[in-house]
C-alpha positions as CSV (number, residue, x, y, z in Angstrom):
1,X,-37.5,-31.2,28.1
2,X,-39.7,-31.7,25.3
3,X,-38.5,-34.2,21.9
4,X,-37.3,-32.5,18.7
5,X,-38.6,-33.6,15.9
6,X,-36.5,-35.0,13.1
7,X,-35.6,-33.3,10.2
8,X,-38.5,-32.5,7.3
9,X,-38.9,-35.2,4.6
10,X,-37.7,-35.2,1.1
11,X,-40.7,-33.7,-0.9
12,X,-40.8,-35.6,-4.2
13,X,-42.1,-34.1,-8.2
14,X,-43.5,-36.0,-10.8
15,X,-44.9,-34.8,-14.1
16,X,-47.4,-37.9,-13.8
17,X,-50.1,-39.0,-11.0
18,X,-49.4,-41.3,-8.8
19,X,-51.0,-45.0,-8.9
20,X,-54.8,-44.9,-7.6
21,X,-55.5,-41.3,-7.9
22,X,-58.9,-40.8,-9.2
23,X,-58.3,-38.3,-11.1
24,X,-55.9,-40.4,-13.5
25,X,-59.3,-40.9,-16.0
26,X,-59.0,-37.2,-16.7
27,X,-55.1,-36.9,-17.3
28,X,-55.5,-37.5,-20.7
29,X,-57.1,-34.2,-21.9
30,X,-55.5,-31.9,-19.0
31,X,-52.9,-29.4,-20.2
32,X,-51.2,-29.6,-17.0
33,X,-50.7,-32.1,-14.9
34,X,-48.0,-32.5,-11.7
35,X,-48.4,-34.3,-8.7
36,X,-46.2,-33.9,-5.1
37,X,-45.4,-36.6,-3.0
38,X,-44.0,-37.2,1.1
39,X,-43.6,-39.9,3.4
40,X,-44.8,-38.8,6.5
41,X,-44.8,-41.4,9.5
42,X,-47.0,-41.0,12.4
43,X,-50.4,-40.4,10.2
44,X,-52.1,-44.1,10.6
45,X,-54.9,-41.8,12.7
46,X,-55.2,-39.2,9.9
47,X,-57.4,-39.3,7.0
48,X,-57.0,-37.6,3.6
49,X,-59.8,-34.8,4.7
50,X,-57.5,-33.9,7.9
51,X,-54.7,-33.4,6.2
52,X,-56.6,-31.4,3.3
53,X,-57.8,-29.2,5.7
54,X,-53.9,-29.0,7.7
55,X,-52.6,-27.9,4.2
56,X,-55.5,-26.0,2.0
57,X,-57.5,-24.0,5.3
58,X,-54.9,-21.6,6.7
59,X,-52.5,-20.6,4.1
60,X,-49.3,-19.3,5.5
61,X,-48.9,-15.7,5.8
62,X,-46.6,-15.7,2.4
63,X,-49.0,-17.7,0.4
64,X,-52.2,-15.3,1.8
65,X,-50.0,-12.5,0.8
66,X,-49.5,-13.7,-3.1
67,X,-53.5,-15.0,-3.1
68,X,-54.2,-11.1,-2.7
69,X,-51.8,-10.1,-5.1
70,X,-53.5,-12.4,-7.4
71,X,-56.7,-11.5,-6.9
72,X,-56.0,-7.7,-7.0
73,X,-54.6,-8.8,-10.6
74,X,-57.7,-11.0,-11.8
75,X,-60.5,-9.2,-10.4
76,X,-60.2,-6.6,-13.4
77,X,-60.5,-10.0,-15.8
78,X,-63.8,-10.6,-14.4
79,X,-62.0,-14.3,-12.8
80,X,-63.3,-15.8,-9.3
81,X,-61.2,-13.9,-6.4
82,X,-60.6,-16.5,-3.3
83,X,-63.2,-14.5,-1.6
84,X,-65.8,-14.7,-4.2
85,X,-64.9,-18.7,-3.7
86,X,-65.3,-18.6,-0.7
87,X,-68.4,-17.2,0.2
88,X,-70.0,-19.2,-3.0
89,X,-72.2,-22.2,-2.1
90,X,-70.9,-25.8,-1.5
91,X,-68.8,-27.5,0.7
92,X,-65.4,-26.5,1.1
93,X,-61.8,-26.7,2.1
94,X,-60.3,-23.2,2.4
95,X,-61.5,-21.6,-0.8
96,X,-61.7,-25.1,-2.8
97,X,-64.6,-26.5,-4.0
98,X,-64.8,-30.6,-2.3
99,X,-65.9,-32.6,-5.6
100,X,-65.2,-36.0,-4.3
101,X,-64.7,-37.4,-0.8
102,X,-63.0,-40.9,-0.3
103,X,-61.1,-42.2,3.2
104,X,-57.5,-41.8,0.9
105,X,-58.4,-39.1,-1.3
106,X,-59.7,-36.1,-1.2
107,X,-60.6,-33.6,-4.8
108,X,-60.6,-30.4,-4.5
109,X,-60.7,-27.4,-7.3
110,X,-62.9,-25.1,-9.4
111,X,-63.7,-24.3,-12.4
112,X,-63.4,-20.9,-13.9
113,X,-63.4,-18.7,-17.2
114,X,-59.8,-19.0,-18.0
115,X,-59.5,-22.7,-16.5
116,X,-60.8,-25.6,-14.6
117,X,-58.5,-27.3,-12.0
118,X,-58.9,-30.4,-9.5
119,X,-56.4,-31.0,-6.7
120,X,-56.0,-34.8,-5.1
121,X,-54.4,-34.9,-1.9
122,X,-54.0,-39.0,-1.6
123,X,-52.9,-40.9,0.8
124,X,-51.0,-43.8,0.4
125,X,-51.6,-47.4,2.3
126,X,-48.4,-48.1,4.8
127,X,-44.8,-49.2,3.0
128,X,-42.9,-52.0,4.2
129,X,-41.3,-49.0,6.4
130,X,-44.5,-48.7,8.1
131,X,-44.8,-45.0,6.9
132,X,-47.4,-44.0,4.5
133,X,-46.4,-41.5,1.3
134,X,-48.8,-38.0,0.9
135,X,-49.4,-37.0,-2.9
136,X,-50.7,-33.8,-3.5
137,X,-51.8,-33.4,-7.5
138,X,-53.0,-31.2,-9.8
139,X,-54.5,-31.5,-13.0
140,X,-55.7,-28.0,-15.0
141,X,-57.5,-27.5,-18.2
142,X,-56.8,-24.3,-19.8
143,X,-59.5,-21.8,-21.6
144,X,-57.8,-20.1,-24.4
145,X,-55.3,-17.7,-24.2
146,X,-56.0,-16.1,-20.9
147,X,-55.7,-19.9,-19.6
148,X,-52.3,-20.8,-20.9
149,X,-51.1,-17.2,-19.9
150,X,-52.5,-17.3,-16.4
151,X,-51.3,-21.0,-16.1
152,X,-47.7,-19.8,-17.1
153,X,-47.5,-16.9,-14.7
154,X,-48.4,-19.1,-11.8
155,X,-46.4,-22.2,-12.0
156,X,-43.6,-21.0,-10.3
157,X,-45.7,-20.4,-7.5
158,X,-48.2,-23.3,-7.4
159,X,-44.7,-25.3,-6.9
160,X,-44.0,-23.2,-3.5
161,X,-47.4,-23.8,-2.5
162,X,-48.0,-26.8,-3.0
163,X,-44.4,-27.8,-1.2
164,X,-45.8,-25.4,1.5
165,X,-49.0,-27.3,1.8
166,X,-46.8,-30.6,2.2
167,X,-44.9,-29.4,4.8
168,X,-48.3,-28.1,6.8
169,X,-49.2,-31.7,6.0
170,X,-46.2,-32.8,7.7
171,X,-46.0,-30.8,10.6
172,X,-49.6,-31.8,11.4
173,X,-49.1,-35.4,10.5
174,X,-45.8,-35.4,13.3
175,X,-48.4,-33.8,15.6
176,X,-47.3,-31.7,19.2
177,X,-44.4,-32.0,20.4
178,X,-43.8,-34.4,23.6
179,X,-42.9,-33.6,26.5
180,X,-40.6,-36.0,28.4
């Protein structure tokens, strides 16, 4: 009989980055800035790129279905479609462009006509529970109009997605299940 896992963690929002981030030097000019947070126990062999690549490389099959929406919607702007990012040069994660690599943090994003956008996915050092917390942030700096209207539209979403991402995160983080 194999274990069950337990129950999903509490995902956490905050309108501010969390402590350490790297990307706190830019929070000042962003327009947008919200950042995600788990505890996930069970990740001591896990570094920030693993789990990058458990939440950002295979999307899941609701969140691939509202990228193409969004890209059928933006091409017509003349904006980067997630293919276009993905077959342009540089290393990536997914469709994200890597712009900074570090054993607890990872900083993903793009830059574009309407906006420019990083991602950290940071992992926290253990707690005195022995668990270690998962932030996912985002920081965006809008373009003009089309920026603060595009940014508007997709909020709601980025909210699913990114809560998504952290449970991909945590499922990957628990790893298989054991048989007993």
């Amino acid at each position: 009989m194999a274990s069950r896992r337990s129950e999903p963690a509490r995902i956490e929002r905050r309108t501010e980055l969390p402590g350490g981030s790297r990307l706190g030097a830019m929070v000042g000019r962003a327009d947008f800035v919200d950042a995600f947070g788990i505890e996930l126990p069970h990740v001591s062999e896990l570094d920030a790129e693993a789990l990058a690549r458990a939440a950002f490389e295979h999307a899941a099959p609701w969140v691939a279905v509202l990228l193409r929406l969004r890209d059928a919607l933006v091409r017509p702007l003349g904006l980067k479609t997630t293919a276009s990012l993905s077959r342009a040069g540089g290393e990536r994660i997914g469709f994200f462009r890597v712009f900074a690599r570090h054993p607890d943090e990872i900083i993903l994003g793009e830059d574009d006509a309407h906006l420019d956008f990083r991602v950290s996915l940071l992992l926290h050092p253990p707690g005195a529970s022995g668990n270690r917390r998962v932030s996912v942030s985002t920081v965006v700096f809008q373009h003009g109009r089309l920026g603060r209207v595009y940014l508007a539209l997709i909020e709601p979403f980025h909210r699913l997605v990114v809560r998504s991402a952290l449970r991909r995160i945590e499922r990957r983080a628990a790893g298989p299940v054991i048989a007993e």
